[in-house]
N, C-alpha and C positions, 0 to 999 in steps of 0.2 A: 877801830880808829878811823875817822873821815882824813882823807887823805885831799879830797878837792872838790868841787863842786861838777857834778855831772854834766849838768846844761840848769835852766830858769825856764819853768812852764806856767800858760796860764792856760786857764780853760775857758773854751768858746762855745757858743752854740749854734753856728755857722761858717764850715772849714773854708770856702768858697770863699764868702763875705770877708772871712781871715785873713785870708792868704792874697786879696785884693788890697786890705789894708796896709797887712805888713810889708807886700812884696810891692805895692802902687805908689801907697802914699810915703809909707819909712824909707821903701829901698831896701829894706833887706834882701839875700839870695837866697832862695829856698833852696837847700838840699836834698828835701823829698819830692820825687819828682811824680807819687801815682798821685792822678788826680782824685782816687776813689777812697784815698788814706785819712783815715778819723785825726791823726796825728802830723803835724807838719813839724820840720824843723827848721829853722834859718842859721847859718854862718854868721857871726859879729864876731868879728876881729879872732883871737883865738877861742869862744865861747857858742855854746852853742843856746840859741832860745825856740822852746817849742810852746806849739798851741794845739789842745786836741777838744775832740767832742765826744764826748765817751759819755753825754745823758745825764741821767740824774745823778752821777756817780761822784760827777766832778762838775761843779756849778762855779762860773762867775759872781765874788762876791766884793762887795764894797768893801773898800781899806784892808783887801789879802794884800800878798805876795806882790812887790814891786821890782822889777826890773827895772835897770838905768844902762840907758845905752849913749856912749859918748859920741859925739857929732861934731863937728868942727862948721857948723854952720848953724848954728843953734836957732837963733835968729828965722833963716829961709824954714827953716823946717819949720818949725812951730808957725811959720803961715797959712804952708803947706797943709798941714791937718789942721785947721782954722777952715783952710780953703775946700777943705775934702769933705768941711760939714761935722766933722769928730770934736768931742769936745776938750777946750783947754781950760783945765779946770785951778793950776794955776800959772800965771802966766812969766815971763823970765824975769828970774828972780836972781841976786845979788849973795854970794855969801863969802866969806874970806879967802876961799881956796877956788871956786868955781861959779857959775851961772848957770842955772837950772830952771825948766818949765816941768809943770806934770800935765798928763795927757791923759785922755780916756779914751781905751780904743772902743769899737764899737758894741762890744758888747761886757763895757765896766768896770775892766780890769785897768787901774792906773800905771801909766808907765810914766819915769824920767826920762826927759831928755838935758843929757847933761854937757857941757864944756869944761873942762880943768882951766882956769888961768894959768897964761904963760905958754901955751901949746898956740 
């Protein structure tokens, strides 16, 4: 039986160029701290998200695995990675419950950036 979700990983082919993005432009904390680790992980909120480089084993692939991470500044951020050069593929967008942009980090894997209305 799944009991809960372990952590949300995508796969990179640059840990460095990664961990520049996630940890530069998002703000995430990394909690891995070798800088020689195929695998990084970040703290959000109670969850964990990781990125690794493990080669041909595990490839970035268009429309995988999407992580949504919630932001209370939706807006600055999605500048932010505008500004960093990464692509927003689509931009903030209106729905019943929330506000949402999607993201491409740099190497293709789409991420949300999300707001809950009312927060």
């Amino acid at each position: 039986m799944i009991k809960e979700i372990a952590f949300v990983g995508s796969p990179v082919t640059d840990i460095k160029r990664a961990r520049e993005f996630y940890q530069g432009v998002l703000g995430l904390r990394a909690t891995t701290t070798d800088p020689d680790a195929k695998w990084v992980e970040f703290e959000v909120g109670n969850g964990t998200f990781g990125v690794g480089d493990y080669g041909d084993q595990w490839r970035p692939a268009q429309g995988g695995t999407m992580a949504a991470f919630e932001t209370d500044e939706l807006d600055a951020l999605v500048q932010k990675v505008r500004d960093s050069g990464a692509t927003v593929a689509m931009d903030v967008t209106e729905s019943p419950v929330c506000h949402f942009a999607i993201i491409v980090d740099p190497f293709g894997n789409s991420l949300m950036l999300h707001k809950r209305k009312g927060e």
